[in-house]
N, C-alpha and C positions, 0 to 999 in steps of 0.2 A: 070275261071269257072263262077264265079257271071256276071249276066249280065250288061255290060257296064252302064248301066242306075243308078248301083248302084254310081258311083262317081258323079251323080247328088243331090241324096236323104241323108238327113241331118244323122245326128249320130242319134236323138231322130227315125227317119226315119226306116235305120239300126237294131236300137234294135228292134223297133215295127216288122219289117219284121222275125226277129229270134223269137221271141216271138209267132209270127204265125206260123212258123217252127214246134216251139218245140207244140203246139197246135194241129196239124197233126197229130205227132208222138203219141201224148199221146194217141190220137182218135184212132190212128190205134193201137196202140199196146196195151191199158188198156181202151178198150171201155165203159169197167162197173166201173170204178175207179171215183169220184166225184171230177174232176180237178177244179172245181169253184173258193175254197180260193184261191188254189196257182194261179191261172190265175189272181182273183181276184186284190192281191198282186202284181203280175209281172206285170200289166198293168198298174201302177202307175207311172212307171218309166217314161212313155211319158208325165207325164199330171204334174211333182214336178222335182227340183234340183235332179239330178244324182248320185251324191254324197251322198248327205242325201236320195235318196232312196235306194242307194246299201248297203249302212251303216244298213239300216235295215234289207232289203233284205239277204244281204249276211250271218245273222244268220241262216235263215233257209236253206242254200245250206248243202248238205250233207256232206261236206268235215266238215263244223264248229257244224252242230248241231250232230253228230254221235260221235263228241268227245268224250262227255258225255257221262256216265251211268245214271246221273239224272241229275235233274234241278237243285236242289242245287250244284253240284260240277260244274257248269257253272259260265261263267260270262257276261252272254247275260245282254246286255242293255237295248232292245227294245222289246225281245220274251217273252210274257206274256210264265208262266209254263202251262195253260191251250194251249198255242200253238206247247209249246214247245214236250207237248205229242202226240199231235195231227199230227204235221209234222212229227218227229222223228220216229210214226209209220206209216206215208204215205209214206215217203222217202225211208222205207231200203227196197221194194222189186221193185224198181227201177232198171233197166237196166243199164249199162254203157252210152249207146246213148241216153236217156232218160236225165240221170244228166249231161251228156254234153251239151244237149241243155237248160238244167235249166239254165246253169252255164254263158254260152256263153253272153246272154243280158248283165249280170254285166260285162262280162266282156269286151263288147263293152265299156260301161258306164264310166267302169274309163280308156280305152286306153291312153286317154289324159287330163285326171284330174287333174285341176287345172295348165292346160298348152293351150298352142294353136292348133289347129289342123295343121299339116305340110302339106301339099300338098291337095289331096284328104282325108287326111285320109287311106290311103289303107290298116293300119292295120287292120280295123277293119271292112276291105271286107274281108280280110283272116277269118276272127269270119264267117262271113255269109256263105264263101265257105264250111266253117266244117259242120254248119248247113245241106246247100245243100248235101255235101256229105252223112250225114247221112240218108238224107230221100232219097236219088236218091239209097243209097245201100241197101232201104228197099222199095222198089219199092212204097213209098209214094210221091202222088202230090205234089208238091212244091206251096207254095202259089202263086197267083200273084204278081209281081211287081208293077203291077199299082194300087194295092190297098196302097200302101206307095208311089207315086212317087208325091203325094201334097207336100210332107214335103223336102220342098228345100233346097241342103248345102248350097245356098246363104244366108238363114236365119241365124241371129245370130251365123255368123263365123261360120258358119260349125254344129254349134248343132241344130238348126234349133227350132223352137216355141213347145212349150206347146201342148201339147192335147189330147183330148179324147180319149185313145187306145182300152179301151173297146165297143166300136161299129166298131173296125176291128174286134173283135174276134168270134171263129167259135164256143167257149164252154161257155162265159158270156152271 
């Protein structure tokens, strides 16, 4: 389903394009909802270590911050409590397709964490196709490809360079 172009464009590439994905969606489905922090947030991932952004990251995804009934019964490392109330009530009227595309970037990020990339990478065309399917089943545009197709798998094995993700975005 992803188009072909996608085994050219780096993993940092990849996320940035699901990242735009999930940026659609939120437009079309929560027009009045102030996606700024969390885009904010998610568009770091291009521009810092993978790792160390999902490690932060990954506190606010719904699955870890909904744990909790409060801040004290957590054990967030990096989620100030002024965040952690702040996310915790932006998240719960969230969609199913909605947190899967939250979810989806991280989870490009760590495919191969702290390993090599194998081939193309093609796991983590499968991330992008969930993405695609989601917005093509909610009759939402898909972003363009070639707003990501700078960021080359030849770059740094396959992760491709650093960069500014918030001047692809439609809501920053």
């Amino acid at each position: 389903m992803a188009n072909i172009l996608f085994n050219e464009i780096s993993i940092n590439g990849r996320i940035a394009y699901t990242i735009l994905c999930a940026e659609k969606y939120a437009l079309a489905k929560y027009p009045d909802k102030d996606w700024k922090p969390l885009f904010k947030w998610m568009w770091t991932a291009t521009s810092d270590y993978l790792d160390e952004w999902y490690y932060r990251f990954m506190e606010i995804l719904p699955e870890n911050l909904l744990e909790f009934s409060d801040y004290q019964s957590s054990d967030f490392e990096y989620l100030s409590e002024e965040d952690y109330r702040f996310y915790s009530g932006f998240m719960k009227d969230l969609d199913d397709n909605m947190i899967n595309l939250i979810t989806i970037p991280g989870k490009i990020a760590m495919e191969y964490c702290y390993s090599s990339i194998p081939g193309i990478g093609k796991e983590t065309i499968g991330y992008i196709n969930e993405a695609i399917t989601i917005l093509n089943n909610n009759n939402i545009e898909l972003p363009s490809i070639e707003t990501v197709t700078f960021s080359s798998f030849k770059d740094k094995d396959g992760w491709g360079n650093h960069f500014d993700g918030t001047v692809l975005s439609c809501i920053l």
